[in-house]
ROKELO-153660 format. One record per residue: x, y, z of N, C-alpha, C, CB in turn; residue in one letter. Coordinates in steps of 0.02 Angstrom, whole numbers, plus 32768, in hexadecimal, padded with zeros to 4 digits. Each point is the difference from the previous one (the first is absolute). Glycine has a CB too. Layout:
<sites>
XYZXYZXYZXYZa ...
</sites>
This chain:
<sites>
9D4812A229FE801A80337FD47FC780277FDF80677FBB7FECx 7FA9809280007FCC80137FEF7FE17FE27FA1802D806D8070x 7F9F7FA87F977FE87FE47FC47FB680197FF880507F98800Ax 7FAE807D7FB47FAC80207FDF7FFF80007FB67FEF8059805Dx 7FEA7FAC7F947FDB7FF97FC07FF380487FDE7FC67F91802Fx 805680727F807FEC80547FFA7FF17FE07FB1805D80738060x 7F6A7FCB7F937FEA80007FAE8009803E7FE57FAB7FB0800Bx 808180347FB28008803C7FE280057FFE7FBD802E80218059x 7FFF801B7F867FF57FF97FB5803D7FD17FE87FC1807C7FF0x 80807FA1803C80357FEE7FD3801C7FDE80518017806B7F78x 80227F718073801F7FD08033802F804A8029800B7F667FA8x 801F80C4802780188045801F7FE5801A8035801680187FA2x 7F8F7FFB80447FF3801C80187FDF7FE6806A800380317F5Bx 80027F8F809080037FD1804B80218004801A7FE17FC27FF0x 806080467FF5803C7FE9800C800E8054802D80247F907F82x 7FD480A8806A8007804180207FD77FF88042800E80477F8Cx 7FA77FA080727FE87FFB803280027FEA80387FE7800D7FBFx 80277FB3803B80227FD3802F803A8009802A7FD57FCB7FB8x 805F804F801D803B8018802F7FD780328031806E7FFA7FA1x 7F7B802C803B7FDF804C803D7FCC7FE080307FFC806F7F9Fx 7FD07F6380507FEE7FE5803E80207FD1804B7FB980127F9Cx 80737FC0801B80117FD58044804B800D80267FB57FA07FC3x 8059809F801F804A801C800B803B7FE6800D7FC8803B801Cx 803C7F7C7F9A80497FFC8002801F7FFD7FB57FF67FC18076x 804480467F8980227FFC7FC37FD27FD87FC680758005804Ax 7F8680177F747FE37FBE7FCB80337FC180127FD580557F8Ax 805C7FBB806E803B7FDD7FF97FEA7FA5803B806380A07FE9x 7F7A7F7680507FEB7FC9802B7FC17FF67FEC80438015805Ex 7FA27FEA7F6D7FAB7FF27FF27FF77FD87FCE7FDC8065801Ex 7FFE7F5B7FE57FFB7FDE7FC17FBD80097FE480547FAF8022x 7F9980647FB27FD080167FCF7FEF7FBA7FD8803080857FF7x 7F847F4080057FE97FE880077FC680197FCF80407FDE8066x 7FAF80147F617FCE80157FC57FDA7FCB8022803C80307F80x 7F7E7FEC80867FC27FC280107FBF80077FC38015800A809Bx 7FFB801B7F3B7FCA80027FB0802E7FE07FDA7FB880757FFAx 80247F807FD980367FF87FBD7FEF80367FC8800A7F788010x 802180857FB5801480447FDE7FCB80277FD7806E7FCB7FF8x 7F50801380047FD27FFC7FE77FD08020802380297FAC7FCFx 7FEA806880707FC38032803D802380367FF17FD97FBA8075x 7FE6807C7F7B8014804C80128022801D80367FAD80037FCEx 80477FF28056802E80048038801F7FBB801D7FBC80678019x 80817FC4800D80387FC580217FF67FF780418058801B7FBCx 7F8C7FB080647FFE7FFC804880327FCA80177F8580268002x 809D8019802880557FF0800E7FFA7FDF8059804580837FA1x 7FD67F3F80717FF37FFA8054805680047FFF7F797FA1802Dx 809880927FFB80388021801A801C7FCB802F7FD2807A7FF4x 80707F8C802F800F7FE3805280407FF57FF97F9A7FC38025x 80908054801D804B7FED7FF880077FDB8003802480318015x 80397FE17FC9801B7FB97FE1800F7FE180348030801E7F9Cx 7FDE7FA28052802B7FCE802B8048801F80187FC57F9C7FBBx 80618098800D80467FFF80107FF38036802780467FCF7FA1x 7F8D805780667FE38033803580077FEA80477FAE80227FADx 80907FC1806E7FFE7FE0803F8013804C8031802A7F6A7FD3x 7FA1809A80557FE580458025805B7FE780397F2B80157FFFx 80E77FC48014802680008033804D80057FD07FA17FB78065x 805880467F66804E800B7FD58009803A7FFB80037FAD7FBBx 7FB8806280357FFD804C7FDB800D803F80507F887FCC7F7Fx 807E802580B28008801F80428046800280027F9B7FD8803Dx 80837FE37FB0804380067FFC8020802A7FC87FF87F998035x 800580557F877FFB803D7FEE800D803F80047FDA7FC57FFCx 7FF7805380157FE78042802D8042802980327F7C7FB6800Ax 8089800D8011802580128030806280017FDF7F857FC58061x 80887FF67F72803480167FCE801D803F7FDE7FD67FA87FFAx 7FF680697FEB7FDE804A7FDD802D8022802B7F757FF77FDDx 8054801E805A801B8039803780557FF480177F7680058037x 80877FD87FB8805E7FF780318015801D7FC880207F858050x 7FE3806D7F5E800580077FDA801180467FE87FCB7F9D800Ex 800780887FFD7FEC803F7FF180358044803C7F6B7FB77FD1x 8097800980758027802A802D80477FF780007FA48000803Fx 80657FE37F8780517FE47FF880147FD98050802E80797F9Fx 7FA17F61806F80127FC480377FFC7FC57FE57FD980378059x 80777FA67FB280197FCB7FF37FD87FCB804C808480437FACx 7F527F8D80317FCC7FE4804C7FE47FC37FE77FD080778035x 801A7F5B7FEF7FF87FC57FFA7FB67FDD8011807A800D8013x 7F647FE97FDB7FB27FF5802F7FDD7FAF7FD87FD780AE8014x 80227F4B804A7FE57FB07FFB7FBB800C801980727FB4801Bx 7F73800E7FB57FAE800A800B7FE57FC0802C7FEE80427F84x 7FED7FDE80A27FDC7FA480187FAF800E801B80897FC08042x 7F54801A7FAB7FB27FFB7FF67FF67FC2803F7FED80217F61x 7FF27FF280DE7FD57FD2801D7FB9801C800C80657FCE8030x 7F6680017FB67FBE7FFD7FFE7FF780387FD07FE67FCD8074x 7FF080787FAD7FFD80337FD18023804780167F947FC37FDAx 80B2801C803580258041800480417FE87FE87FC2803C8062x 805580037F6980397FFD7FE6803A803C802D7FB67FD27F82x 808A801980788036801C8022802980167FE87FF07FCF8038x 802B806B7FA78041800C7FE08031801480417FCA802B7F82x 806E7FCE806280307FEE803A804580287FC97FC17F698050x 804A80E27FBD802C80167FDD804F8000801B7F98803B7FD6x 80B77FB5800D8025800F80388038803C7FBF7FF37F6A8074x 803A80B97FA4802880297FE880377FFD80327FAA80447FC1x 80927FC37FFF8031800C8021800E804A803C801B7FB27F8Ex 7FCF8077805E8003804380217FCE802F8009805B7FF37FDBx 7F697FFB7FF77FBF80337FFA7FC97FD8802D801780357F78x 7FF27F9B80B77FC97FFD80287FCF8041800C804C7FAA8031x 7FEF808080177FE8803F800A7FCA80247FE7805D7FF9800Dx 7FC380147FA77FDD801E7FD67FB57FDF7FE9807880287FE5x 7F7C7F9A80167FC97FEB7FF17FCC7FE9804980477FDF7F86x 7FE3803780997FC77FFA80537FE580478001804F7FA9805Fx 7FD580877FA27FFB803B80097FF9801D80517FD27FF17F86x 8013803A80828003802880497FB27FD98020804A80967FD6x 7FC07F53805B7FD67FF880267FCB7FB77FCD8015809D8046x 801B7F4D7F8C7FED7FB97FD57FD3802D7FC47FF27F8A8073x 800480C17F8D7FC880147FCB80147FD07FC37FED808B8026x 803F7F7F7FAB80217FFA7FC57FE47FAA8007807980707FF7x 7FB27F5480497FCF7FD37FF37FAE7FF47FF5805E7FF2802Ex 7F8E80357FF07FBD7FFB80057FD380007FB9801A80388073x 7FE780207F858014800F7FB780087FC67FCD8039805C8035x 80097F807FB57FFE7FC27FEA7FD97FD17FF88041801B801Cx 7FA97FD4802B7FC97FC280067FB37FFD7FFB80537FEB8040x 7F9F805A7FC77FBC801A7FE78015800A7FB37FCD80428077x 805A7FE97F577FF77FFA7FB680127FB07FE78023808A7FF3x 7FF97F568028801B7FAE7FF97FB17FE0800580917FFE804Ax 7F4F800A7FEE7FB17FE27FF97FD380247FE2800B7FD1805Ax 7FE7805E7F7F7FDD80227FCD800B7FCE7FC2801380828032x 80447F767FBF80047FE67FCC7FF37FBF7FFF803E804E7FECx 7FDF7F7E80497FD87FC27FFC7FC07FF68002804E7FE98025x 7F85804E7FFC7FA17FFC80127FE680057FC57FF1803D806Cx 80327FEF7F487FE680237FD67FDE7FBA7FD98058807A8001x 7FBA7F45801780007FD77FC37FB07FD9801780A27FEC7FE0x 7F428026806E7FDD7FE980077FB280257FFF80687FC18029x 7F667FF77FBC7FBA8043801A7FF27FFF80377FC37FFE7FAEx 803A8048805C7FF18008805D7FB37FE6800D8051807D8016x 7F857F857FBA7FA27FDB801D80107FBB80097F9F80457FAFx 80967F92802D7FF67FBC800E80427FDE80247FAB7FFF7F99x 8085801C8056804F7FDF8040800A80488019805D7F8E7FB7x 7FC3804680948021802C80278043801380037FB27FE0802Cx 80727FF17F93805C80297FE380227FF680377FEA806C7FB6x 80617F94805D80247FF380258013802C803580127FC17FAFx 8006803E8079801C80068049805780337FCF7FB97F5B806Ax 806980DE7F88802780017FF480418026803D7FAC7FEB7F8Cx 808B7FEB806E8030800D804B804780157FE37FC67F988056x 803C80AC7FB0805F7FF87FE48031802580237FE17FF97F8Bx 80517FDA807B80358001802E803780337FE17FE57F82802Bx 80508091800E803780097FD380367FE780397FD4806B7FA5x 80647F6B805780287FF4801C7FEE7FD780478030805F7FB9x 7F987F9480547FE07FE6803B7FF5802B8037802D7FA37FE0x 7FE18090800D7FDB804A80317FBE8001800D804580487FCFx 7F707F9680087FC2800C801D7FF87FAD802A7FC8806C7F94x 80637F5B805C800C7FD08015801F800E8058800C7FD47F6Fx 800E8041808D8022801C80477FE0802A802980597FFA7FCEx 7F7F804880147FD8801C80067FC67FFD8030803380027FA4x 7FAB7FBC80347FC17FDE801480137FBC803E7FC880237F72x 80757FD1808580157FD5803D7FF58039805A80727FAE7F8Fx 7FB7808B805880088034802F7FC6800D8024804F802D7FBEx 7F7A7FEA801A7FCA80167FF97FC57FD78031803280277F88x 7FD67F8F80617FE87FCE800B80147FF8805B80087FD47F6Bx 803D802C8097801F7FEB80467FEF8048803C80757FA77FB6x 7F7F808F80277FE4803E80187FBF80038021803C80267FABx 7F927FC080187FB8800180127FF37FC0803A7FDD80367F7Cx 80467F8D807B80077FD7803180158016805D801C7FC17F81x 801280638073800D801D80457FD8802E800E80667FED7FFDx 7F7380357FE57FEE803780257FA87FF38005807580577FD2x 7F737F747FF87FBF7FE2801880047FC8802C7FD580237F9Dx 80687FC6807E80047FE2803E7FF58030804E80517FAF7FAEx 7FCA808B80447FFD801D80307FC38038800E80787FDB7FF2x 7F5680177FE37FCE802F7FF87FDD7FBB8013801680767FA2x 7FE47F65805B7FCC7FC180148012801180477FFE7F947F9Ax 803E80558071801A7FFA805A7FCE805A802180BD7FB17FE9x 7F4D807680057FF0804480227FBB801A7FD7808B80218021x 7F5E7FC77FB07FCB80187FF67FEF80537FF67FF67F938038x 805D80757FAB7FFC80377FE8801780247FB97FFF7FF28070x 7FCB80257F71801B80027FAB805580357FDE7F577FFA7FF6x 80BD7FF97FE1804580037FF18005802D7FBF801A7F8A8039x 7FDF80AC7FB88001802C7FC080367FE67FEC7FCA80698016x 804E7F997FB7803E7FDE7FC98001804D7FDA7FE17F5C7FE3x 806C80A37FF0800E80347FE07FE980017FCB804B800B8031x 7FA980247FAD800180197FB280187FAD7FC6803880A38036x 7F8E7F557FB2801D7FB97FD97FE1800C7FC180067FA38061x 800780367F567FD680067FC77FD17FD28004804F802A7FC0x 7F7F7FC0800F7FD07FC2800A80347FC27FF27F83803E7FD3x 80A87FBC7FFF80147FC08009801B7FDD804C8018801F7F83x 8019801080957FFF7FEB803D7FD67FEC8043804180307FC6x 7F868005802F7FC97FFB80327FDD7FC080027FF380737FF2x 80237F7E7FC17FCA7FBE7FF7801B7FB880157FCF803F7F9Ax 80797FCD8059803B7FBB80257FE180038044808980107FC4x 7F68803280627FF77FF5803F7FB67FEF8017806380488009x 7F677FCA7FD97FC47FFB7FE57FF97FBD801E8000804F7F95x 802F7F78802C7FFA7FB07FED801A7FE18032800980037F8Ex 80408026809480087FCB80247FE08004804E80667FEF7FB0x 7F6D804A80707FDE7FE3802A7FB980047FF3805880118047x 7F8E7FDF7F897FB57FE37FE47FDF7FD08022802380107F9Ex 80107FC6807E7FE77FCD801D7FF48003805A803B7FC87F8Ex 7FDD806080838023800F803C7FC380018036806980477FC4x 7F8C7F88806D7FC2801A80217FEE802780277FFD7FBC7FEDx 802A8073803F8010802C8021801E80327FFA7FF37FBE8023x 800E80517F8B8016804F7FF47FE680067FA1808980078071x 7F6280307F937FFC80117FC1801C80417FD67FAA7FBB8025x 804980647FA7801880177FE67FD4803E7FD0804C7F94801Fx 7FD5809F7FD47FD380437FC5802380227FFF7F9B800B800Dx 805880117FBD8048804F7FF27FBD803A800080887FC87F8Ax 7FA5805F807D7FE7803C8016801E803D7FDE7FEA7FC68068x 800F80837F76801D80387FF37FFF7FF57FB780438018806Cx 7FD5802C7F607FF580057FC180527FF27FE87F8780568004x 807B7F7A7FB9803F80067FE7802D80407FF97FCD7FA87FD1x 806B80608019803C7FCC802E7FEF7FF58038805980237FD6x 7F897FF880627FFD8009804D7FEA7FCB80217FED80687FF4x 7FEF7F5F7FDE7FDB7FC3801B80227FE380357FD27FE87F99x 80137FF0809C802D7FD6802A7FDA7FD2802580508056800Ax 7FAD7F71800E7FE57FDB8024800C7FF580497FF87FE07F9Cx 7FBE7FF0806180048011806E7FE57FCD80037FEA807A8038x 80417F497FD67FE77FCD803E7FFB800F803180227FC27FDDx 7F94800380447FD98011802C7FEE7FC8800B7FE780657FEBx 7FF67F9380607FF07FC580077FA87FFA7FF280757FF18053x 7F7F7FCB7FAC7FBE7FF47FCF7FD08007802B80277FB27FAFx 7FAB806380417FCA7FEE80327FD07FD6800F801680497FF6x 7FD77F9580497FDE7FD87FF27FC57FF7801580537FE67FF0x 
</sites>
């Protein structure tokens, strides 16, 4: 978690500072006097709180927004190693929170990991992995995706001939990216400028 040391005149005036450096709410910061009352100045060691839990506060976040869109919605969280998962479902506003071509999810899961990353220092941790669902659409998605890149880097191994793929965003590129990483006879790169990006398995060389 982040954490630094500031000297100043008045505890206020730390207290202004700190939010603007380490950019989160006072409200998540516990303020820690390290003089006693008798030093001209106050040297304050800053660092979030404990109740500052970076993976609640995502949820949260994401409450908020349903909130704000008058969507009645439900979201389960689950953390393995260093990636957290929100998992949203709605009675009727899926749609709406996938959006066209998943933007609106996407959207989501990039401001959803801003807000969980915010809690960490980027020089010393590397903060979590953040994944959010809605209705099991990027769950299904990435199955599709997965069973896609499998057939068609089977058949680029067999013929030894590379396979342009359509128009994709980075999250997707990267499901396909991971799942033939390992692959010894075909590899993988995207190619073209956003939106337009797309990838081309190929076979490896050796």
């Amino acid at each position: 978690m982040k954490e630094k040391i500031y000297t100043g005149n008045t505890l206020a005036e730390v207290e202004q500072q700190a939010v603007k450096d380490l950019g989160v709410s006072k409200d998540d910061l516990y303020f820690d006097v390290l003089t006693d009352e008798n030093t001209p100045k106050e040297e304050i060691q800053i660092h979030v709180m404990v109740d500052a839990n970076p993976v609640k506060k995502g949820k949260d976040y994401l409450e908020t927004y349903l909130d704000n869109a008058n969507i009645m919605g439900f979201i389960e969280r689950k953390m393995r190693d260093n990636t957290v998962e929100y998992g949203i479902s709605t009675e009727n506003a899926n749609a709406v929170l996938i959006g066209k071509n998943s933007k609106t999810l996407t959207a989501l899961q990039y401001l959803s990991s801003l807000v969980v990353n915010q809690y960490f220092d980027k020089e010393s941790e590397s903060g979590l992995i953040v994944k959010v669902d809605v209705g099991d659409y990027r769950k299904k998605r990435d199955e599709n995706l997965e069973k896609m890149a499998t057939r068609i880097a089977k058949d680029v191994a067999r013929t030894k001939v590379p396979v342009k793929l359509h128009y994709m965003n980075s999250y997707e590129r990267k499901v396909i990216h991971n799942k033939l990483a390992d692959w010894r006879d075909v590899t993988t790169h995207s190619e073209g400028v956003e939106p337009q990006r797309y990838l081309i398995i190929e076979p490896k060389k050796k």
